[in-house]
KOLZADREN-285474 format. One record per residue: residue in three letters; z, y, x of N, C-alpha, C in turn. Coordinates in pm, whole numbers, plus 50000, padded with zeros to 5 digits. Atoms other than C-alpha are relative to their C-alpha. Layout:
<nodes>
alaZYXZYXZYX
...
</nodes>
This chain:
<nodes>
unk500004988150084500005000050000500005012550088
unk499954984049943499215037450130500875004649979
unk498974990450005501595060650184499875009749920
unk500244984850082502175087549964499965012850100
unk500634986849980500195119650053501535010850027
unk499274989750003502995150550123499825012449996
unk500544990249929500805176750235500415015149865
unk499074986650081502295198849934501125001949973
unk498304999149972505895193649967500475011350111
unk499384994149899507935216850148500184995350164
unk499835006449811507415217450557498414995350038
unk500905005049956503985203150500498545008649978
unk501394991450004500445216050506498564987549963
unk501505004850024497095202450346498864999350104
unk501025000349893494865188050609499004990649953
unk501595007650074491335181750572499584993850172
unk500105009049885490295152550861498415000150015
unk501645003250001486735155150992500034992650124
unk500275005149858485535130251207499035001750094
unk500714988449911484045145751503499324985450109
unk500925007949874480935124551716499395008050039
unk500724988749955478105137051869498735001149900
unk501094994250069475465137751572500225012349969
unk500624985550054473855168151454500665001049852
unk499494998550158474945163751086501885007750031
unk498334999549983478985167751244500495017949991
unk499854986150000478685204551245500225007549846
unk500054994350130478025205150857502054998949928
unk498924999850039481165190150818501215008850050
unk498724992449989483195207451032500125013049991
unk499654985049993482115242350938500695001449815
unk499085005150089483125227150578501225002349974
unk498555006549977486435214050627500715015450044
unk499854990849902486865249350846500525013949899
unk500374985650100485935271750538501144997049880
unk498935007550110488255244650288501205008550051
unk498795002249960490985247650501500315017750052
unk499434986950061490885281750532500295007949891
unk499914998550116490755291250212500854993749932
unk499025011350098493105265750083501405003850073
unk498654998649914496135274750326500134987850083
unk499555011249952495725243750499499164995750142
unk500025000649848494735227350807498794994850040
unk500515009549952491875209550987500474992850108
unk499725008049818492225181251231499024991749981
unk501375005549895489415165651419500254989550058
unk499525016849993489855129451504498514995850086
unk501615004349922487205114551772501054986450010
unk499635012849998487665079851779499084990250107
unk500365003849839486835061252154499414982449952
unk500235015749990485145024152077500344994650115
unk499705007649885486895002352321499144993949994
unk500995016749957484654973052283499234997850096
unk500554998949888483064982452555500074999850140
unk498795002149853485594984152813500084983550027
unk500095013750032485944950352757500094990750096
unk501085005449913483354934852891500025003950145
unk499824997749843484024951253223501275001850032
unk498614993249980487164944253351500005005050156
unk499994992449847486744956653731499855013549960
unk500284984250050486094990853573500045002649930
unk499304995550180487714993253240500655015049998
unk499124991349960489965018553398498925013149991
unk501254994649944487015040253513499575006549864
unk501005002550133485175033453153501005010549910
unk498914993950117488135046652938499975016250039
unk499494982749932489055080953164498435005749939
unk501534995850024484825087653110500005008349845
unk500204998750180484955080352748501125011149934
unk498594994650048488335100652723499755017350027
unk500384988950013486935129752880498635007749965
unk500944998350133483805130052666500794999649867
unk499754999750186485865126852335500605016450043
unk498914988049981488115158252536499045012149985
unk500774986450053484845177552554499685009449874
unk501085001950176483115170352224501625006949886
unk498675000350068486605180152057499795014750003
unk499934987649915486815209952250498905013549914
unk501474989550083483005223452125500475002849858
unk500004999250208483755211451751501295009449943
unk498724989250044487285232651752499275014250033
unk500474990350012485335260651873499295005849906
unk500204995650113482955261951619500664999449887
unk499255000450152485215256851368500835014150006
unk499234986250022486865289651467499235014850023
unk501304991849998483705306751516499955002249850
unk500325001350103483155296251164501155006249912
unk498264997150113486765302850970501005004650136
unk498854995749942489865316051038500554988550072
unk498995016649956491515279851186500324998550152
unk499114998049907493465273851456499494980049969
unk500035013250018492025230851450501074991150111
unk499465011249904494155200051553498864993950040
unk501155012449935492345173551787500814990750028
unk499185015849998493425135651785498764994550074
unk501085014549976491765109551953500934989550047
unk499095014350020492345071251907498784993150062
unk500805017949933490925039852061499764987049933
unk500395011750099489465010451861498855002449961
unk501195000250099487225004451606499925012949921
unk500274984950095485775034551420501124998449867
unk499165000750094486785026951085501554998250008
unk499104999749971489635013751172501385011750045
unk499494987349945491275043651389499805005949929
unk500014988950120490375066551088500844996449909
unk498905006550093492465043250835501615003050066
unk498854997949955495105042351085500775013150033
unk499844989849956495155077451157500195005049894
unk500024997550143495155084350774501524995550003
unk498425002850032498405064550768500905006550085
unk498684997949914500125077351038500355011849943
unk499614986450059499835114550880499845004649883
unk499514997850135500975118650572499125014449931
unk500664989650042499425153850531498494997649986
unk501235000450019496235139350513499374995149903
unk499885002050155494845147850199498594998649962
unk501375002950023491205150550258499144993250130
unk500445003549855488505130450476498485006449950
unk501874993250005484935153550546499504992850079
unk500945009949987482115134950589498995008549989
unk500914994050063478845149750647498754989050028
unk501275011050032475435126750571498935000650094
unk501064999649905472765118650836498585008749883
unk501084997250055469545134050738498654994050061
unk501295010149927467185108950911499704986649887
unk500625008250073465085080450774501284984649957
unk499105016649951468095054050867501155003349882
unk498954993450085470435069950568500715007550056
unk498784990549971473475085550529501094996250150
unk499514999849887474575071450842501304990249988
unk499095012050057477085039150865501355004549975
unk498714990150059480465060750830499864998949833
unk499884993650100479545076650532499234986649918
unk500175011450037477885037750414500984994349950
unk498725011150014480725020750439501015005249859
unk499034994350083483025043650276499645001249858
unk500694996350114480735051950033499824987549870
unk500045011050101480265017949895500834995549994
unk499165006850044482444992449899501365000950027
unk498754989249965485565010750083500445009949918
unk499164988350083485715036349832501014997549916
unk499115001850138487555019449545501724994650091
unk498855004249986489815012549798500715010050128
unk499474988149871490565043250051501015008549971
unk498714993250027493775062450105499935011349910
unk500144982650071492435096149988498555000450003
unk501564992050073489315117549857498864995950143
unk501014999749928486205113850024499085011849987
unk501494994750020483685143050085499224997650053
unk501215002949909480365137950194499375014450014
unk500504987949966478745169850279498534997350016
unk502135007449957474405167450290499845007850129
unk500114998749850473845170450645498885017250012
unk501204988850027470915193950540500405017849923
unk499624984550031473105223950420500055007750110
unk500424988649952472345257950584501425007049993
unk498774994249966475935277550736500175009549838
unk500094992750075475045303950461500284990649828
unk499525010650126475115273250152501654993250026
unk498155003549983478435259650289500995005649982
unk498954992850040480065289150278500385006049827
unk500054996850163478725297549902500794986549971
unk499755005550090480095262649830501454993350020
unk497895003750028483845258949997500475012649980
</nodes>
């Protein structure tokens, strides 16, 4: 069973969770989430999530593999909090976890209670909405901690802001 949500109780704050890679669509969401969460009194946090599975396979240089991958999620974090304060007033958290995608997003959902929304924004290529926003979308939904937005990858800074 999920935890109950808090993020409107006293002490706590409404945070909207975007998960931050390196597609092109990730920008829709997080100027989104940026514009929500300013407007709403509440928070963003930015979650990059590191696939081990890859380390793995090499153990003479797992060590090596991880620090790489760790300071690529530290960059990519880095950019996406900037624009997000380019974009809105926000001051963004940054998390990053190790595992499986999905996974590390569920778990990261549970660990913080204030997390009341997850932004999602949609590939705009021939391959769909992109396996994130797949998964969740279908057969994960009836069963996910909290709200889902999807955002269309294809909105214009100027439509995002008409629509958080």
């Amino acid at each position: 069973m999920a935890k109950r949500r808090r993020s409107y109780e006293t002490g706590h704050r409404r945070k909207f969770l975007v998960v931050v890679d390196d597609t092109p669509e990730v920008d829709q969401a997080i100027c989104y989430a940026a514009l929500r969460a300013e407007r709403t009194g509440g928070v963003i946090t930015m979650l990059y999530v590191i696939d081990d599975t890859d380390f793995r396979s090499f153990i003479g240089i797992e060590k090596v593999m991880r620090q790489d991958a760790r300071e690529q999620a530290e960059l990519t974090l880095a950019k996406a909090a900037e624009r997000a304060k380019t974009f809105a007033r926000v001051d963004p958290e940054t998390v990053i976890r190790e595992g499986g995608r999905a996974s590390g997003i569920v778990s990261y959902i549970e660990e913080d209670e204030d997390v009341a929304v997850l932004v999602l924004a949609a590939g705009t290529g021939n391959d769909g909405p992109g396996p994130l926003v797949s998964s969740l979308a279908g057969r994960g939904a009836a069963s996910f901690p909290i709200p889902v937005t999807i955002v269309p990858g294809s909105l214009t800074p100027d439509e995002i802001k008409a629509l958080a």
